[in-house]
N, C-alpha and C positions, 0 to 999 in steps of 0.2 A: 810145660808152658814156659817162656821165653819171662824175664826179667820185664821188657818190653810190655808183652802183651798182658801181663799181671798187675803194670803200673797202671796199663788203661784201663782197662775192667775196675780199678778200684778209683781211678778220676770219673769214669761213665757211670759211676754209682753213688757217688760222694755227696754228702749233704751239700744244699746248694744247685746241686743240677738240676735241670728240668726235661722234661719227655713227656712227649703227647700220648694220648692214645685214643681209638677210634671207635664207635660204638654204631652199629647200625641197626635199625629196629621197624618192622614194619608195621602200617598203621593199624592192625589187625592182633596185633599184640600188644595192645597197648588195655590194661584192666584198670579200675580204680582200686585195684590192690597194686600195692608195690610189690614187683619183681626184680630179682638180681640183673643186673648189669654189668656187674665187675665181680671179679675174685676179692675175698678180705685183702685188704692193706698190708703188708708185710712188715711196713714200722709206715711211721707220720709221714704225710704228703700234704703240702697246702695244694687246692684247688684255686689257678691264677687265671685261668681263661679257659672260657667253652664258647665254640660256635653249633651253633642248629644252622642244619641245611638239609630241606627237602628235594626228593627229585621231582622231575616233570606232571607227577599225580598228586603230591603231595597229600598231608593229615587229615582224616575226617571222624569227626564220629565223635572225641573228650569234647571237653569246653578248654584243657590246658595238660598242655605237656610237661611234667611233673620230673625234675631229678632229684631225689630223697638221697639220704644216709641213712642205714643201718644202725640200731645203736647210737644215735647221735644221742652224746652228753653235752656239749657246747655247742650253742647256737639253735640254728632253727632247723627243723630237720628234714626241709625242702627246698634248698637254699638258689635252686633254679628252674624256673619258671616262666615260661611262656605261653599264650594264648594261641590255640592252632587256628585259628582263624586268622594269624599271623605269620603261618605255617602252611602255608596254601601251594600252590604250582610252585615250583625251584625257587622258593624261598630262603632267605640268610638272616640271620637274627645271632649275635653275640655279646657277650659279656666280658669286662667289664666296660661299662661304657666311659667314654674321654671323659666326660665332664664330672665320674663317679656316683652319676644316681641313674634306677632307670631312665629312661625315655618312653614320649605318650605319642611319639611321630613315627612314620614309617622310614624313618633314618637306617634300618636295619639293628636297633641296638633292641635288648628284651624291654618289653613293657610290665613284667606283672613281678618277677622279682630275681633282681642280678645279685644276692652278695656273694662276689667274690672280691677279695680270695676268703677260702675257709678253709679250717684242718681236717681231712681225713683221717681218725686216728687209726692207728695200728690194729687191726682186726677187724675192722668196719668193711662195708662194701659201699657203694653208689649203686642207687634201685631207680628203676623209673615207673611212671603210671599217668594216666590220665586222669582227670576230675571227672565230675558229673555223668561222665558214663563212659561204657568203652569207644576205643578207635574199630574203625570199620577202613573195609580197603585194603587196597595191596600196594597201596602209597610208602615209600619208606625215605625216615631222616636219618642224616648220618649225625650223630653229637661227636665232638670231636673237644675234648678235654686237654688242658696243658696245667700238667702237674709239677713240683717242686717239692724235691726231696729235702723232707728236716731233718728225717734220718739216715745212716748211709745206710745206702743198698734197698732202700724201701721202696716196694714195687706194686702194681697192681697191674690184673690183666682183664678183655674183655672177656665175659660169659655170655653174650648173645651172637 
């Protein structure tokens, strides 16, 4: 491997970078038990933006689309939250919102709970689930996460 291509791989991994990653889940797997979504954390990752977006059938079935942590010792340990009744036909709902608190309008931004950003610790995963009861359907949202590395080379991938 090239001088070159050693320096990038260790800049594309460096604390301080960021990278998305994509999660897509259909509405029929959705339980009110939390299930894995992601691979453990490889070292610290803040979580600094997630958007939801349903396709053309969109969610039925929870009362709310639940992204939990694993293991969460700091903070709260369902840190993103929205109401699938929000969550309807090609629907968009994101966090964090401009003004820095949820929103109660259909502006597009979450209603029931945005904190971001928060830490991913190193071993943890990001699980999803529905409240009050299962998803039904063959409706599916893609959640689309934007992470920041604290540590280098800290990674995580999806498991769905």
């Amino acid at each position: 491997m090239s001088f070159s291509s050693k320096l990038k791989d260790k800049v594309v991994k460096a604390a301080g970078s960021t990278f998305w990653r994509t999660f897509i889940i259909t509405s029929s797997s959705f339980t009110v038990a939390q299930q894995a979504m992601s691979s453990a954390a490889t070292g610290a990752l803040a979580v600094v933006a997630c958007v939801m977006a349903t396709d053309s059938t969109g969610l039925a079935g929870m009362t709310n689309v639940e992204v939990g942590v694993s293991g969460e010792t700091y903070g709260i340990d369902k840190p993103l939250v929205e109401a699938a009744s929000n969550l309807g036909v090609s629907a968009l709902r994101q966090a964090p919102h401009a003004a820095g608190n949820a929103d109660t309008t259909n502006d597009n931004f979450m209603t029931v709970t945005a904190a971001v950003p928060f830490v991913l610790q190193a071993g943890d995963s990001l699980q999803y689930s529905g409240s009050g009861s299962a998803g039904t359907g063959a409706g599916k949202i893609l959640i689309a996460i934007k992470f920041e590395r604290i540590d280098e080379n800290a990674d995580v991938k999806s498991v769905v």
